[in-house]
C-alpha positions as CSV (number, residue, x, y, z in Angstrom):
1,X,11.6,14.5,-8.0
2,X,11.2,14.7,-11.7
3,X,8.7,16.7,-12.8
4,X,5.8,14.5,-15.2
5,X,7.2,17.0,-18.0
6,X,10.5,15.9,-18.0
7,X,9.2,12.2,-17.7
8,X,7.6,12.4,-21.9
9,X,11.3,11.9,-23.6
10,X,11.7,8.7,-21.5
11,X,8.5,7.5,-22.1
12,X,8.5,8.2,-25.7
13,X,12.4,6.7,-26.0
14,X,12.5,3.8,-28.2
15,X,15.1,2.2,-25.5
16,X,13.3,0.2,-23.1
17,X,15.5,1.1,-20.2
18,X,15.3,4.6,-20.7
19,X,11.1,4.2,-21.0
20,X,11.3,2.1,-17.5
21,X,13.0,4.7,-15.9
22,X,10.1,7.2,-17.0
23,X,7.8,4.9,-15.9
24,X,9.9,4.8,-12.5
25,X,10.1,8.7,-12.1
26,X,6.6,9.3,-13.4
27,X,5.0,7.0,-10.4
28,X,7.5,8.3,-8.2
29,X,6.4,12.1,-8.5
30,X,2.6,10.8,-8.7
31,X,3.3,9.2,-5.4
32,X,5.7,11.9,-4.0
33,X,2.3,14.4,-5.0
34,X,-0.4,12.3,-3.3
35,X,2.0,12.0,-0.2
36,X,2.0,15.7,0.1
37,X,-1.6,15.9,-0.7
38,X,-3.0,13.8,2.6
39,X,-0.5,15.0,4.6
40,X,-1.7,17.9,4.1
41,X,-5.3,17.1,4.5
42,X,-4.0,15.4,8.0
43,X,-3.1,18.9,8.7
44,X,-6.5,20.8,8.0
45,X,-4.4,22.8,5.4
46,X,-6.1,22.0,1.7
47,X,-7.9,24.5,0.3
48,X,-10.5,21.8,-1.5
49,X,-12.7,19.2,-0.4
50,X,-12.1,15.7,-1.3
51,X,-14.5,12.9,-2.1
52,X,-13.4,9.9,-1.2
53,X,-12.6,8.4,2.0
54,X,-9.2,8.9,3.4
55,X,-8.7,5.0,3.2
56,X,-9.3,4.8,-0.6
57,X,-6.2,7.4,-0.7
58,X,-4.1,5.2,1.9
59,X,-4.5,2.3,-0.4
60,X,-3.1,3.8,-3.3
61,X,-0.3,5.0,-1.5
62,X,0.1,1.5,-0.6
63,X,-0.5,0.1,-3.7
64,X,1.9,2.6,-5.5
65,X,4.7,2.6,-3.0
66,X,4.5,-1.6,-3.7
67,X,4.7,-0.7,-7.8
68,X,7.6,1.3,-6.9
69,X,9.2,-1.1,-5.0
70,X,8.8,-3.7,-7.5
71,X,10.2,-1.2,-10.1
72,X,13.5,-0.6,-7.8
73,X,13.4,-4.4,-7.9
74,X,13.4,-4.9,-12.0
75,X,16.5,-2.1,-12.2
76,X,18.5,-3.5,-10.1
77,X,18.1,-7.5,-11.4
78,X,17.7,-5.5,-15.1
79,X,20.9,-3.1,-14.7
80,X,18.8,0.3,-15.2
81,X,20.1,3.4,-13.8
82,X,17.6,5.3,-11.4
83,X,18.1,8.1,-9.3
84,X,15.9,7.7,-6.5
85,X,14.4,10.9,-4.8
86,X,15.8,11.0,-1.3
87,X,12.6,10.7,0.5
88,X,12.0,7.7,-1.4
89,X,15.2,6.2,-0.6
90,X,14.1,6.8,3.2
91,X,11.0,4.9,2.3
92,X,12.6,2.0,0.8
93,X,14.8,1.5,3.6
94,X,12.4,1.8,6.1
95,X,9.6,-0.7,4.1
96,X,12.6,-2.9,3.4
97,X,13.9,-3.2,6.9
98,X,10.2,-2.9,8.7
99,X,8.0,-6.3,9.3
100,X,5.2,-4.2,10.9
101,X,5.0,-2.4,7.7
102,X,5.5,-5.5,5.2
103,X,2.9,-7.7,7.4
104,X,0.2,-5.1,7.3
105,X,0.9,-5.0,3.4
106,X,0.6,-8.7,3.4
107,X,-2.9,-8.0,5.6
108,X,-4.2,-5.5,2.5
109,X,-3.0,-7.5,-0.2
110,X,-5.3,-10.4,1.2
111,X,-8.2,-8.5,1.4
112,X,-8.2,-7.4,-2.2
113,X,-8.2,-11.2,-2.7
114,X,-10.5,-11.6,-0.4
115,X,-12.8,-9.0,-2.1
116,X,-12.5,-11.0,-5.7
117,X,-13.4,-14.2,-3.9
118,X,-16.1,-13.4,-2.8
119,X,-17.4,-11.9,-6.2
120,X,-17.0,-15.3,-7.4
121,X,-20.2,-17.6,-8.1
122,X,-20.7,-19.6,-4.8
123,X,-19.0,-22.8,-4.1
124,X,-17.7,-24.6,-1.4
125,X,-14.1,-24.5,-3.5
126,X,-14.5,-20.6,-3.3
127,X,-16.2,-20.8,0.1
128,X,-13.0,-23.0,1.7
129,X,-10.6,-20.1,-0.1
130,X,-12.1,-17.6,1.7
131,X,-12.3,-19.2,5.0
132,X,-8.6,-19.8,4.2
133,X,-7.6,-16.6,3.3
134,X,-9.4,-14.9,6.4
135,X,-7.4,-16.7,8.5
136,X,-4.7,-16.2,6.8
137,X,-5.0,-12.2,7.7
138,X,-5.8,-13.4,11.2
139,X,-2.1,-15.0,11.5
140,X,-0.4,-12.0,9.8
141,X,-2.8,-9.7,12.4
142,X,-1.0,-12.5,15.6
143,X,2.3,-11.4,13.5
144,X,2.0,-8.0,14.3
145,X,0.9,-8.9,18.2
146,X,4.3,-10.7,18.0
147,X,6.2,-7.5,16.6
148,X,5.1,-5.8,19.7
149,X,2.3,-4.0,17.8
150,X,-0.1,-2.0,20.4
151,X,-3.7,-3.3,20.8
152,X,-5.5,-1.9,17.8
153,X,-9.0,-2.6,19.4
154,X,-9.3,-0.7,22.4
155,X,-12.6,-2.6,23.2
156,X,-11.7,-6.0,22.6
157,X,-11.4,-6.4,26.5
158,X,-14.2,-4.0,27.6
159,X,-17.4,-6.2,29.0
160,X,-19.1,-3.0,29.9
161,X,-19.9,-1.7,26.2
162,X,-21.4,-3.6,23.3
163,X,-18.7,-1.5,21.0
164,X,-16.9,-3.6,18.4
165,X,-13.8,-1.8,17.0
166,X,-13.2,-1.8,12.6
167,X,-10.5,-3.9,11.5
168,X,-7.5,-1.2,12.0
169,X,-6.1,-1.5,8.8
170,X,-9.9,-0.6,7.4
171,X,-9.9,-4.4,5.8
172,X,-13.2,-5.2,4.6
173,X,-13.2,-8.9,4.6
């Protein structure tokens, strides 16, 4: 991992490969930080107290991690040289080679959408879209059933409460 100081000459490069690489290595080792950081807080072992929910933090992950992805993407198809940190190369195999993890991407990516929708102004267009895409996080939530992903609502099944489990993947839709 490249530390953000050793990111500036890239960035300030007038080549455009070199300044995608910093861009590469500078998200990496944001990434690679925040990683660290909520492991750590998993653990009980930071010595500050956050703010924000620990979803807001998973979603940047996931959002970053996707950026990266797509960066890995452009070098390849655009022939720039990266050296890829070798817990991100783990990362990239396992996203690349995982469905569970690619569906429940899929599953977040819809409920942004789903989010924007619905700050629309009211129509029966934008009321069909949403309808649409909630469904659409539905069949990608049956994907993961078909993947052989455990039960994430423990209740669903139980008549003798009145608890309804959150979606697992904290959606909001």
């Amino acid at each position: 991992m490249k530390t953000l100081e050793e990111t500036v000459a890239l960035m300030n490069s007038a080549d455009y490969k070199e300044r995608f690489a910093g861009e590469y290595y500078q998200l990496e080792t944001r990434y690679l930080k925040l990683k660290t950081m909520t492991e750590k807080w998993d653990k009980g072992e930071l010595n500050f107290t956050l703010t924000c929910p620990r979803a807001i933090y998973d979603r940047q992950l996931s959002c970053m991690l996707l950026y990266l992805f797509i960066l890995i993407e452009r070098a390849e198809l655009e022939q720039v040289k990266l050296d890829i940190d070798e817990h991100m190369g783990e990362l990239f195999e396992l996203y690349s080679n995982n469905e569970v993890i690619r569906s429940k991407q899929i599953r977040v990516d819809i409920d942004d959408i789903i989010r924007r929708v619905k700050a629309m102004p009211v129509s029966s267009e934008a009321h069909m879209s949403l309808i649409k895409l909630q469904e659409a996080v539905m069949w990608m939530g049956m994907n993961l059933k078909r993947l052989g992903n455990p039960n994430p609502y423990p209740n669903s099944r139980n008549t003798n409460n009145t608890k309804v489990d959150k979606t697992a993947d904290d959606l909001h839709f």
